[in-house]
N, CA, C and O atoms as CSV, one atom per row, in Angstrom:
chain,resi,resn,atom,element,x,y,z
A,1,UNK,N,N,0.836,-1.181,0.000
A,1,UNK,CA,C,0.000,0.000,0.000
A,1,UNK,C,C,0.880,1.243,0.000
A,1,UNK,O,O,1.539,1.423,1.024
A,2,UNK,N,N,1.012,2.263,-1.136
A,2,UNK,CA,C,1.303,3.343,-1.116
A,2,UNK,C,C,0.830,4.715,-0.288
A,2,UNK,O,O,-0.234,5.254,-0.592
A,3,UNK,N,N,1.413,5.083,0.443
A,3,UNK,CA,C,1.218,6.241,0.949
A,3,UNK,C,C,1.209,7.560,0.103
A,3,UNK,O,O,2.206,7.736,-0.597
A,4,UNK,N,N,0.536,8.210,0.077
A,4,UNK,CA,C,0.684,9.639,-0.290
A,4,UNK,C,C,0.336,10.869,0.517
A,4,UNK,O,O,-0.372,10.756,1.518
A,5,UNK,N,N,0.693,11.761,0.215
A,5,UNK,CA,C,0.692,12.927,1.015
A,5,UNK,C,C,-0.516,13.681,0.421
A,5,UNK,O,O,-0.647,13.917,-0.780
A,6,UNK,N,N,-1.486,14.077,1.503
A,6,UNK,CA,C,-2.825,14.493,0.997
A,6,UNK,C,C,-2.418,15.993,-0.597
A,6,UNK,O,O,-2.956,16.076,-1.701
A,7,UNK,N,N,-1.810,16.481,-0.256
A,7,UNK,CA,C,-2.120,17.370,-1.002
A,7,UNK,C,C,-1.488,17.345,-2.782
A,7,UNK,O,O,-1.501,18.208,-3.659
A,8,UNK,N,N,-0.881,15.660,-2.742
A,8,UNK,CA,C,-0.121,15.123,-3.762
A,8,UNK,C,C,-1.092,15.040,-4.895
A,8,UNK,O,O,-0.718,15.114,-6.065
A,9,UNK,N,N,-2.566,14.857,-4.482
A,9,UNK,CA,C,-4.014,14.807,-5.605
A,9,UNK,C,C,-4.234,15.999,-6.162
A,9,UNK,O,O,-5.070,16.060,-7.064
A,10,UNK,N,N,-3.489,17.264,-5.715
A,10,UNK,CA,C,-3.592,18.509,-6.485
A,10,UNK,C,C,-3.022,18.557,-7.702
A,10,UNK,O,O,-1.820,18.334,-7.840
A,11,UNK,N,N,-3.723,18.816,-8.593
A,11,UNK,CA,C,-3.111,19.637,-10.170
A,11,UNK,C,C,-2.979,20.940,-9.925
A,11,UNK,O,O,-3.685,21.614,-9.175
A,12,UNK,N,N,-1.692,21.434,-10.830
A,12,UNK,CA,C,-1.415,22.329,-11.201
A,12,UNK,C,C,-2.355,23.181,-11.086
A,12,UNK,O,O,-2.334,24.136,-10.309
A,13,UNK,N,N,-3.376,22.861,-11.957
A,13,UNK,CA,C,-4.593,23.304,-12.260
A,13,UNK,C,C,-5.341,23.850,-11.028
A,13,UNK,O,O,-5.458,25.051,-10.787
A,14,UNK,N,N,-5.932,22.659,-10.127
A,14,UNK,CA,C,-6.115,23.416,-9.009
A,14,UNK,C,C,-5.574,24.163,-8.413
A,14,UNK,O,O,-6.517,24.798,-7.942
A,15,UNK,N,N,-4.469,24.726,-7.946
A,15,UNK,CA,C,-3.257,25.450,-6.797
A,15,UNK,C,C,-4.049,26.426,-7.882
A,15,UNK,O,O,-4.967,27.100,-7.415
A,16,UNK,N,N,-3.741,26.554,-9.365
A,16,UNK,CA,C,-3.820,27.956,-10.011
A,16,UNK,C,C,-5.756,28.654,-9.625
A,16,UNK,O,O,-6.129,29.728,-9.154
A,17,UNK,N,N,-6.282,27.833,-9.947
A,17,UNK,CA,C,-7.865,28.100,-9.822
A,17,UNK,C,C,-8.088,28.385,-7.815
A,17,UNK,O,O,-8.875,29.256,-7.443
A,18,UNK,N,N,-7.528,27.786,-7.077
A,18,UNK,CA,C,-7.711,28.428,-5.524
A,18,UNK,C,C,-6.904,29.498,-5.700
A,18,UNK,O,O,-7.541,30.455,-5.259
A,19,UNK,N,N,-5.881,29.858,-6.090
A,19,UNK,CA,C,-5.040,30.474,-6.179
A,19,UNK,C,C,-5.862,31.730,-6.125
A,19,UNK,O,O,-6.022,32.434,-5.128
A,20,UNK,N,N,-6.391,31.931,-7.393
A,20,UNK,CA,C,-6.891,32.749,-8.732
A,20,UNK,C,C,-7.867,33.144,-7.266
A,20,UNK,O,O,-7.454,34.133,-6.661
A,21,UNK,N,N,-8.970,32.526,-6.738
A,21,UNK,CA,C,-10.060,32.437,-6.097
A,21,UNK,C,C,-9.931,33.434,-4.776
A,21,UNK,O,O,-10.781,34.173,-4.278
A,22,UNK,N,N,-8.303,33.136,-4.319
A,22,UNK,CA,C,-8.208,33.648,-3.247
A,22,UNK,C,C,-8.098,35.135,-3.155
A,22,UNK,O,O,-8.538,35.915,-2.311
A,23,UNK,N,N,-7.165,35.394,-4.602
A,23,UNK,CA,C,-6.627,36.684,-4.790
A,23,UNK,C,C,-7.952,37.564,-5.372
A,23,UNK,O,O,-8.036,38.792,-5.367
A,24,UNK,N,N,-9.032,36.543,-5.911
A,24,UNK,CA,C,-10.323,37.086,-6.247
A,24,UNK,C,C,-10.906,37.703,-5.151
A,24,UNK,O,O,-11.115,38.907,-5.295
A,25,UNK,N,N,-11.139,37.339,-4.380
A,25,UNK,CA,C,-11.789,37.431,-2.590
A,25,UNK,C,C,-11.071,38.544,-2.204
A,25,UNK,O,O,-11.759,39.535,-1.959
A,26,UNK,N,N,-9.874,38.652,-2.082
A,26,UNK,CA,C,-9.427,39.531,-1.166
A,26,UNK,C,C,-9.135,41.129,-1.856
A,26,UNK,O,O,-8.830,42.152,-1.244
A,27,UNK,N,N,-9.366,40.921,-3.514
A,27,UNK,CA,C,-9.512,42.277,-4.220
A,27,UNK,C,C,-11.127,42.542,-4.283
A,27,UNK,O,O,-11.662,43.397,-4.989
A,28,UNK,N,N,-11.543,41.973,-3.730
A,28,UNK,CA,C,-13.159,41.857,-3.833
A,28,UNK,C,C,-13.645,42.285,-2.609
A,28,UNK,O,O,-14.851,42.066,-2.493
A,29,UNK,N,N,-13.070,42.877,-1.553
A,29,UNK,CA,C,-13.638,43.314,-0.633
A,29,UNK,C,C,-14.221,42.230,0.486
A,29,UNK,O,O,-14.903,42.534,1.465
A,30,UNK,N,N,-13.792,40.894,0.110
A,30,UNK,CA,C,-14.371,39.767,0.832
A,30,UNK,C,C,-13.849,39.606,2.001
A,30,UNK,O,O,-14.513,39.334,3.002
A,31,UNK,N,N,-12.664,39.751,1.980
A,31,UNK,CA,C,-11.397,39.966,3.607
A,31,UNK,C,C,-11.754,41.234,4.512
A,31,UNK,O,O,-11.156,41.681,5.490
A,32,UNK,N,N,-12.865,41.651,3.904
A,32,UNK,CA,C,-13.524,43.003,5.013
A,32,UNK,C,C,-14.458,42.343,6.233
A,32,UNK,O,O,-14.601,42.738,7.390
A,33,UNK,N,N,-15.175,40.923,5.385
A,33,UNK,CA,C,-16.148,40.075,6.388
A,33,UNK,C,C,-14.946,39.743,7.572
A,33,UNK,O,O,-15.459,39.456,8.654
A,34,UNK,N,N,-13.740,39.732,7.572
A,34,UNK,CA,C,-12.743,39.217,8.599
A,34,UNK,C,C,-11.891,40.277,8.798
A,34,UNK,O,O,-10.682,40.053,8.748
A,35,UNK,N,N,-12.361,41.583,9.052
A,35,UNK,CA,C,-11.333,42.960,9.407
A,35,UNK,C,C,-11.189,42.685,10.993
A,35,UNK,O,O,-12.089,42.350,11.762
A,36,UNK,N,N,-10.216,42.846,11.201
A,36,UNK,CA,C,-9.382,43.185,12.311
A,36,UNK,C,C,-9.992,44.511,12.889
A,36,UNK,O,O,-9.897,45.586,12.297
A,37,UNK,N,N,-10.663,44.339,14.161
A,37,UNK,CA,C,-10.785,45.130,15.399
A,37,UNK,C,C,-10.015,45.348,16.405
A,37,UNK,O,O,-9.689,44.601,17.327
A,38,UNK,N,N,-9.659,46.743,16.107
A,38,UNK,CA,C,-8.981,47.076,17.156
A,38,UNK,C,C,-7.643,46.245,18.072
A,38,UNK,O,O,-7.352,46.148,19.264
A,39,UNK,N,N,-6.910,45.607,16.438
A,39,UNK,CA,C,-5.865,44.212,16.497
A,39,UNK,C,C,-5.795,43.191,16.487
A,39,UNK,O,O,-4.806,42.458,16.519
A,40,UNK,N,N,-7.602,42.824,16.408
A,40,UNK,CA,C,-7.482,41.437,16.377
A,40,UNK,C,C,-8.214,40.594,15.566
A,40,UNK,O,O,-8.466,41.216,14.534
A,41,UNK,N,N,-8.627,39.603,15.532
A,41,UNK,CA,C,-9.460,39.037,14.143
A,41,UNK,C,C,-10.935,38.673,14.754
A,41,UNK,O,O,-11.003,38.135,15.859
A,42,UNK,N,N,-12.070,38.971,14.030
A,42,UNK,CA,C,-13.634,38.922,14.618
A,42,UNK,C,C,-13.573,37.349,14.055
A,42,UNK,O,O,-13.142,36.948,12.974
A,43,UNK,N,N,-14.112,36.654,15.087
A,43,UNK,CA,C,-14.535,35.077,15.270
A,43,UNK,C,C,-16.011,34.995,14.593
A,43,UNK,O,O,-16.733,35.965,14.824
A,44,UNK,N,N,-16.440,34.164,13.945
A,44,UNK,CA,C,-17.690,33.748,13.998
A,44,UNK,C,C,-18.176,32.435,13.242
A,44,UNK,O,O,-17.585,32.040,12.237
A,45,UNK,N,N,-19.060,31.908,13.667
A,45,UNK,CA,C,-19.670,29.979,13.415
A,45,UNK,C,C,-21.092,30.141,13.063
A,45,UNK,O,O,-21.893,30.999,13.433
A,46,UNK,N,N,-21.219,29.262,12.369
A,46,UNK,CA,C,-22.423,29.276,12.254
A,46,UNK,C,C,-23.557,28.509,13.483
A,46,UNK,O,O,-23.200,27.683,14.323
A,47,UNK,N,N,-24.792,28.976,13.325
A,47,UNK,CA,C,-25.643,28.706,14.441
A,47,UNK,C,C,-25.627,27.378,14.145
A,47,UNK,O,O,-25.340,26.842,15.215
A,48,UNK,N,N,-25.811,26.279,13.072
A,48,UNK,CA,C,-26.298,25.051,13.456
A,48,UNK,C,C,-24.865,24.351,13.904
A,48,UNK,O,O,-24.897,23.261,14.476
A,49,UNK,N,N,-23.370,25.137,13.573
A,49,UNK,CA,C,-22.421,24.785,14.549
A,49,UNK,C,C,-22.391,24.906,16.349
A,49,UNK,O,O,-21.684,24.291,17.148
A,50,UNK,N,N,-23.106,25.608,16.511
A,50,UNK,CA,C,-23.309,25.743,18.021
A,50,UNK,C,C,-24.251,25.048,18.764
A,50,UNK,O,O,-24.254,24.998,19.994
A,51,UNK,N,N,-25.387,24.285,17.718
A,51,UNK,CA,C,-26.072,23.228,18.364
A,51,UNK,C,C,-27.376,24.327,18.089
A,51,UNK,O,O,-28.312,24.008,18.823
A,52,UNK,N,N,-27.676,25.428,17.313
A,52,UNK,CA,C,-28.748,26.138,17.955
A,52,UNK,C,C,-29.547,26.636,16.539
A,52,UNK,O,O,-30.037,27.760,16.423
A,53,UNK,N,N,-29.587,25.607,15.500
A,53,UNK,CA,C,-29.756,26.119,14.199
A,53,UNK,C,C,-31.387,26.672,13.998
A,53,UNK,O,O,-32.464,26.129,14.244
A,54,UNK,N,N,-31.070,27.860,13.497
A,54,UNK,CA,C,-32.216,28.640,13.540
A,54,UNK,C,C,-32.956,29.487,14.840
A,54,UNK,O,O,-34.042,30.026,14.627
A,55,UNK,N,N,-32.519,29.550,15.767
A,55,UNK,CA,C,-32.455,29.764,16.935
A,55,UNK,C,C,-31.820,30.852,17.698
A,55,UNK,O,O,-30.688,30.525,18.055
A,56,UNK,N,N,-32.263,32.367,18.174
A,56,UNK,CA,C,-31.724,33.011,18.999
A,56,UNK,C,C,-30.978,32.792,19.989
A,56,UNK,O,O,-30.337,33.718,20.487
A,57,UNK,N,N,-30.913,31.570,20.456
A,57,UNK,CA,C,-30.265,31.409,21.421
A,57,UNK,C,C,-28.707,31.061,21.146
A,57,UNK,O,O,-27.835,30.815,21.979
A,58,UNK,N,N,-28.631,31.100,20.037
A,58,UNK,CA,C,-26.773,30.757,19.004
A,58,UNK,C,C,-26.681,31.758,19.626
A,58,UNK,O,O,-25.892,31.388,20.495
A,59,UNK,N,N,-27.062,33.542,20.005
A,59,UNK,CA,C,-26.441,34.205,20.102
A,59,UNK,C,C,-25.796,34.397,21.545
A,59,UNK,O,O,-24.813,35.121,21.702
A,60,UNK,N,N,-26.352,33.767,22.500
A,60,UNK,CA,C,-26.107,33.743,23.894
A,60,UNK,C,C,-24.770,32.263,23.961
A,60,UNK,O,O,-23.834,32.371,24.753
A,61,UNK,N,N,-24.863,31.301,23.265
A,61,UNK,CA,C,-24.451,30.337,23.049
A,61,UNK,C,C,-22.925,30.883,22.860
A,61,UNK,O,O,-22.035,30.747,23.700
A,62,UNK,N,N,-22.810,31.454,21.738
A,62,UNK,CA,C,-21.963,32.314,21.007
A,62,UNK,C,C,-21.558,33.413,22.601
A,62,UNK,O,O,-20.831,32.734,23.325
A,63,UNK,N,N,-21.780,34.525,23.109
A,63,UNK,CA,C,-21.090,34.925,23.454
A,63,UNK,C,C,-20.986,34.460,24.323
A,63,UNK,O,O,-20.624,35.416,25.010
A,64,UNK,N,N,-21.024,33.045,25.438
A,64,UNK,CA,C,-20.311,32.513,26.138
A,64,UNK,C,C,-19.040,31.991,25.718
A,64,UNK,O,O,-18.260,31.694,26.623
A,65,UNK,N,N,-18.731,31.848,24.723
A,65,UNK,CA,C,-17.717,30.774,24.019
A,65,UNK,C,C,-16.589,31.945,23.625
A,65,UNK,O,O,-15.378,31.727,23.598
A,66,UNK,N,N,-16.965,32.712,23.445
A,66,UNK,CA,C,-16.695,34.449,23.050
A,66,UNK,C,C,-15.796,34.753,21.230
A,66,UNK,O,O,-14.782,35.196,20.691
A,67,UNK,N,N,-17.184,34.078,20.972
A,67,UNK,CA,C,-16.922,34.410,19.109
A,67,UNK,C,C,-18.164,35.868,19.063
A,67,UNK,O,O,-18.922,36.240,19.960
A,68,UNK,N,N,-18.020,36.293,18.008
A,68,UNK,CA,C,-17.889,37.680,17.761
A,68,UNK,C,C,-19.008,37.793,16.928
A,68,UNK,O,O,-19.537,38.900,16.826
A,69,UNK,N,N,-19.559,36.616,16.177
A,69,UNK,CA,C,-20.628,36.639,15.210
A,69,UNK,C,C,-21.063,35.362,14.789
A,69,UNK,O,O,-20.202,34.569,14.407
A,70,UNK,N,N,-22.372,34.992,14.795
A,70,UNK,CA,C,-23.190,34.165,14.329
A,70,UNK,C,C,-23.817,34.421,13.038
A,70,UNK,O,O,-24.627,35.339,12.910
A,71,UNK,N,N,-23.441,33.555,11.948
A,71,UNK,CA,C,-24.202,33.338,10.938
A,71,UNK,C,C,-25.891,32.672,11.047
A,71,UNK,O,O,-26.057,31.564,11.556
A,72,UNK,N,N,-26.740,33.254,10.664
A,72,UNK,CA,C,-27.565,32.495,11.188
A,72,UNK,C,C,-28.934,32.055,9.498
A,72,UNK,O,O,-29.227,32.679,8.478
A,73,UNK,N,N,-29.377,30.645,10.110
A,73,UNK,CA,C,-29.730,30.264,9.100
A,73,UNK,C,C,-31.165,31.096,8.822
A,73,UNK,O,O,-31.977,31.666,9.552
A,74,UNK,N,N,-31.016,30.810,7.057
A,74,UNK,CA,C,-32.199,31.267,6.955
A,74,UNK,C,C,-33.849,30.500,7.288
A,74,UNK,O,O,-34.957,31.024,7.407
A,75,UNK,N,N,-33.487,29.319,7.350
A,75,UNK,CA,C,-34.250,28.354,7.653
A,75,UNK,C,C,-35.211,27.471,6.099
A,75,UNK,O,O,-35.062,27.672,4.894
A,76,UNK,N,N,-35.933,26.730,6.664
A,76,UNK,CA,C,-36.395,25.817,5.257
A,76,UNK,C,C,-37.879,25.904,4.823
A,76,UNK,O,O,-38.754,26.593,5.348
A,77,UNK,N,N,-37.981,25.162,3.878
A,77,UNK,CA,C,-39.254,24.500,3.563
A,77,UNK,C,C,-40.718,24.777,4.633
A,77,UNK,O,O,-41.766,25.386,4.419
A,78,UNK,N,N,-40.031,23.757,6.253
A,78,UNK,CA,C,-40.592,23.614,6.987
A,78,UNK,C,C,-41.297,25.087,7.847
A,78,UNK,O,O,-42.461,25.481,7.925
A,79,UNK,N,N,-40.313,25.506,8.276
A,79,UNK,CA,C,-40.514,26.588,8.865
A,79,UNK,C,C,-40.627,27.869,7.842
A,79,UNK,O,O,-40.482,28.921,8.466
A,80,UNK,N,N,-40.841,28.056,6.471
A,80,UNK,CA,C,-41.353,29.097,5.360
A,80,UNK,C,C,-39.975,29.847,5.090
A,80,UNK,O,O,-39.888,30.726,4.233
A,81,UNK,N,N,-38.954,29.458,5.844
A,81,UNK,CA,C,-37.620,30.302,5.699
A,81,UNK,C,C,-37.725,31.713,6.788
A,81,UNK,O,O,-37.545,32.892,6.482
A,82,UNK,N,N,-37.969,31.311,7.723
A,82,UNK,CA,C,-38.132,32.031,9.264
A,82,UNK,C,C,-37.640,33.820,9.118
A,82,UNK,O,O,-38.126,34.947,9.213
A,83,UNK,N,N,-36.183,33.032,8.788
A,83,UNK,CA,C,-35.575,34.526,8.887
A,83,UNK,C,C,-36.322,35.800,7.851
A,83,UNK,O,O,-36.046,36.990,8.002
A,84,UNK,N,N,-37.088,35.399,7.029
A,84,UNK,CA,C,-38.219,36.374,5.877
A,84,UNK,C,C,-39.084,37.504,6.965
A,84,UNK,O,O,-39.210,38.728,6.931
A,85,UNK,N,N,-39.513,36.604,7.771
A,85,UNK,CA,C,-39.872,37.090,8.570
A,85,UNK,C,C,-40.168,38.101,9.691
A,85,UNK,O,O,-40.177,37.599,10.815
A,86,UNK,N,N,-40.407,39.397,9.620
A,86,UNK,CA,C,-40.177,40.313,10.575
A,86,UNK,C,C,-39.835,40.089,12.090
A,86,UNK,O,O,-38.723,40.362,12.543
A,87,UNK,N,N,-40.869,39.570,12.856
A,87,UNK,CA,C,-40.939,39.160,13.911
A,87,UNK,C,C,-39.620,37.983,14.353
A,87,UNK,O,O,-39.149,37.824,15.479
A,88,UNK,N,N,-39.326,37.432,13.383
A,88,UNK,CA,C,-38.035,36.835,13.531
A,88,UNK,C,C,-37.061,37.671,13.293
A,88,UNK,O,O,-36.148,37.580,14.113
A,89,UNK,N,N,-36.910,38.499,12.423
A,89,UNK,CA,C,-35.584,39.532,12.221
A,89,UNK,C,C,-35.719,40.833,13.881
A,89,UNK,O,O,-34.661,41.288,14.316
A,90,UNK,N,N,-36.623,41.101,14.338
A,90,UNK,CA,C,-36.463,41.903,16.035
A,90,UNK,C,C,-36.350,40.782,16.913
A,90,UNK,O,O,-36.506,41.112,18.089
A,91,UNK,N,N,-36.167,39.766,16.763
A,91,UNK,CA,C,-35.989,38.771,17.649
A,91,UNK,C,C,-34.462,38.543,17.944
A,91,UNK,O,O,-33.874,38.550,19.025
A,92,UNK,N,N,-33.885,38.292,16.379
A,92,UNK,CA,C,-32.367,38.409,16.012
A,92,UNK,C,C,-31.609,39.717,16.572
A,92,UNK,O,O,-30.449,39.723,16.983
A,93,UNK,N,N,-32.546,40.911,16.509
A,93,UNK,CA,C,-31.870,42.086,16.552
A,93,UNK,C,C,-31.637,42.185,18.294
A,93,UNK,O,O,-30.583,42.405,18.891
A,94,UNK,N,N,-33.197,41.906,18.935
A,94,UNK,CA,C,-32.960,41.725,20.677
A,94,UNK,C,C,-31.477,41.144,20.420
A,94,UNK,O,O,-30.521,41.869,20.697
A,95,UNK,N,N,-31.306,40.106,19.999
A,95,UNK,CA,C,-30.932,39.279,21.124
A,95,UNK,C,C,-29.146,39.588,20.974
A,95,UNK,O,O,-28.288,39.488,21.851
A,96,UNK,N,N,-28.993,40.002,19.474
A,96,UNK,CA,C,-27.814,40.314,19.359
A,96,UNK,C,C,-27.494,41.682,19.948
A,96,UNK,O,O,-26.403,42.181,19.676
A,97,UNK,N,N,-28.326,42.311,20.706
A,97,UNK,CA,C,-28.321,43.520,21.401
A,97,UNK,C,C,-28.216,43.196,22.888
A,97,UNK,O,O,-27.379,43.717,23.626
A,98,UNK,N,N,-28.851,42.569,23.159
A,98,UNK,CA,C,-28.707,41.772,24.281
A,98,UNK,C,C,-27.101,41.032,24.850
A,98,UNK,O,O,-26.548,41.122,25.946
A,99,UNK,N,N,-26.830,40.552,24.020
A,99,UNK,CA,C,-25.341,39.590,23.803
A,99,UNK,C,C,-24.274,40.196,22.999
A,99,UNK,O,O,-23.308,39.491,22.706
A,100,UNK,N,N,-24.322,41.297,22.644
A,100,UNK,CA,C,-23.280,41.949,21.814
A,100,UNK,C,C,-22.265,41.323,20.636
A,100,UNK,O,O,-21.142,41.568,20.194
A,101,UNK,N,N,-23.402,40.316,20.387
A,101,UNK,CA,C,-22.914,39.279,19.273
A,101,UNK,C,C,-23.742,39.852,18.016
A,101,UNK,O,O,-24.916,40.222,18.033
A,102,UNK,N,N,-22.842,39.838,16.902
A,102,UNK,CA,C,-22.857,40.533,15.778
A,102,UNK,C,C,-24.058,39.100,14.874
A,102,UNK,O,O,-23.611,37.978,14.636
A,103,UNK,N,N,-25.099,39.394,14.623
A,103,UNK,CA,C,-25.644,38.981,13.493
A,103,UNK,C,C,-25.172,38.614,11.799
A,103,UNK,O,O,-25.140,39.550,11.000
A,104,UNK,N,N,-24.915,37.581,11.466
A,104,UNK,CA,C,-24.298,37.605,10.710
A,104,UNK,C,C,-25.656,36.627,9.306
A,104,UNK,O,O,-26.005,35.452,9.421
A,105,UNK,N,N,-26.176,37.720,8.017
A,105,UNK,CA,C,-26.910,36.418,7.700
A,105,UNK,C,C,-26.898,35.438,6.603
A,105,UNK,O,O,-26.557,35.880,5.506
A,106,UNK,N,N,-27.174,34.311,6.680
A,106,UNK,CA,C,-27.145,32.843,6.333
A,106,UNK,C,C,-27.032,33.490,5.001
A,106,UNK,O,O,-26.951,34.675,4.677
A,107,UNK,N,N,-27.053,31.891,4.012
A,107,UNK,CA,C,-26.991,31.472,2.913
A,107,UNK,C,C,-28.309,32.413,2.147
A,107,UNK,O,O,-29.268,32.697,2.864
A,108,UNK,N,N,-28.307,32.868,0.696
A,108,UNK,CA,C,-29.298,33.756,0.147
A,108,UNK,C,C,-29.857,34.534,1.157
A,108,UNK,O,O,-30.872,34.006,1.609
A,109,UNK,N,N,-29.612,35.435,1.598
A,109,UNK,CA,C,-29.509,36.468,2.134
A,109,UNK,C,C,-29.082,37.646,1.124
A,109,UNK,O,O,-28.086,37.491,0.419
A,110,UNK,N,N,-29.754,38.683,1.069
A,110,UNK,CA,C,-28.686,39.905,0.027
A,110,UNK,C,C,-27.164,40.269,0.541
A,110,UNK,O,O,-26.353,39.608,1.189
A,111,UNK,N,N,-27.124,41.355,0.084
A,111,UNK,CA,C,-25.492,40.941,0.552
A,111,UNK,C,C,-25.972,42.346,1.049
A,111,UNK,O,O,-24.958,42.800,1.579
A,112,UNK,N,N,-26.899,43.224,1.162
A,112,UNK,CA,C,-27.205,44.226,2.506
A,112,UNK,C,C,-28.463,44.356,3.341
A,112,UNK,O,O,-29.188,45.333,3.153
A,113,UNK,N,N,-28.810,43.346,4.347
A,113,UNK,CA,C,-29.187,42.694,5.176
A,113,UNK,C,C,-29.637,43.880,6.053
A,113,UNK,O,O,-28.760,44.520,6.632
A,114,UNK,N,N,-31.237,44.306,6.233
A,114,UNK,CA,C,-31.513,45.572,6.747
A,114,UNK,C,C,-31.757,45.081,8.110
A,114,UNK,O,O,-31.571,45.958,8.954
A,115,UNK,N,N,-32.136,43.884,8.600
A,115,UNK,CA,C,-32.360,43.416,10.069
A,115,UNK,C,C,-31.045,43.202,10.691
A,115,UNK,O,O,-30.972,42.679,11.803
A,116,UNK,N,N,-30.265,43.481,10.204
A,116,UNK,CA,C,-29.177,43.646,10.925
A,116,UNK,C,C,-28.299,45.046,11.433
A,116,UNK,O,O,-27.262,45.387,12.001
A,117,UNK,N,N,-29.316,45.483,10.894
A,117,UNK,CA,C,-29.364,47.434,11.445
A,117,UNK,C,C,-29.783,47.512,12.299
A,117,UNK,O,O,-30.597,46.607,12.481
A,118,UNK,N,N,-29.638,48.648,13.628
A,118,UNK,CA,C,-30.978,48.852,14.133
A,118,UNK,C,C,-32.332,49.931,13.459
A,118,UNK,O,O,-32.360,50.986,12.825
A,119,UNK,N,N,-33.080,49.231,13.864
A,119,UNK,CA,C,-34.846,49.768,12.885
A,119,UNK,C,C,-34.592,51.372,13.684
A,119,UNK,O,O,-35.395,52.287,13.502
């Protein structure tokens, strides 16, 4: 049995295309989602990483652990996609007011997210 070294399955090809991807991102204003405060780097997980998916309570979860921002889902099918929702977006806003944990939102989301203002 041959051993190989994980990253021995890379082509050329790939290294150039992450490559390409990375330097895309970071002329793209994308390395702003990870700016440095006041020296240091803002933490953040997503809510169904914290055990709390879809759930205000990621944000209390979250600043015990002391990350800086919760992504939070938009939710599914089941629940109509929650976060659409008004009464769910002042819920998000309490609580990240409450916990001084930064709202961060999920997957299809716009990319300027007005419940994450204060109203």
């Amino acid at each position: 049995m041959e051993l190989r070294h994980p990253l021995a399955s890379f082509s050329r090809r790939d290294v150039l295309r992450t490559t390409g991807l990375c330097a895309f991102g970071l002329a793209s204003g994308v390395g702003d989602l990870f700016a440095a405060s006041a020296g240091r780097f803002s933490i953040g997980a997503c809510d169904w990483s914290l055990g709390q998916r879809g759930k205000t309570e990621a944000m209390s979860v979250a600043r015990q652990l002391g990350i800086d921002g919760v992504q939070i889902s938009m939710g599914d099918v089941a629940n109509d996609l929650h976060l659409r929702q008004p009464g769910v977006q002042r819920a998000y806003r309490e609580a990240a007011a409450a916990t001084g944990v930064r709202p961060i939102p999920g997957q299809n989301c716009s990319a300027e997210p007005s419940f994450g203002r204060a109203a």
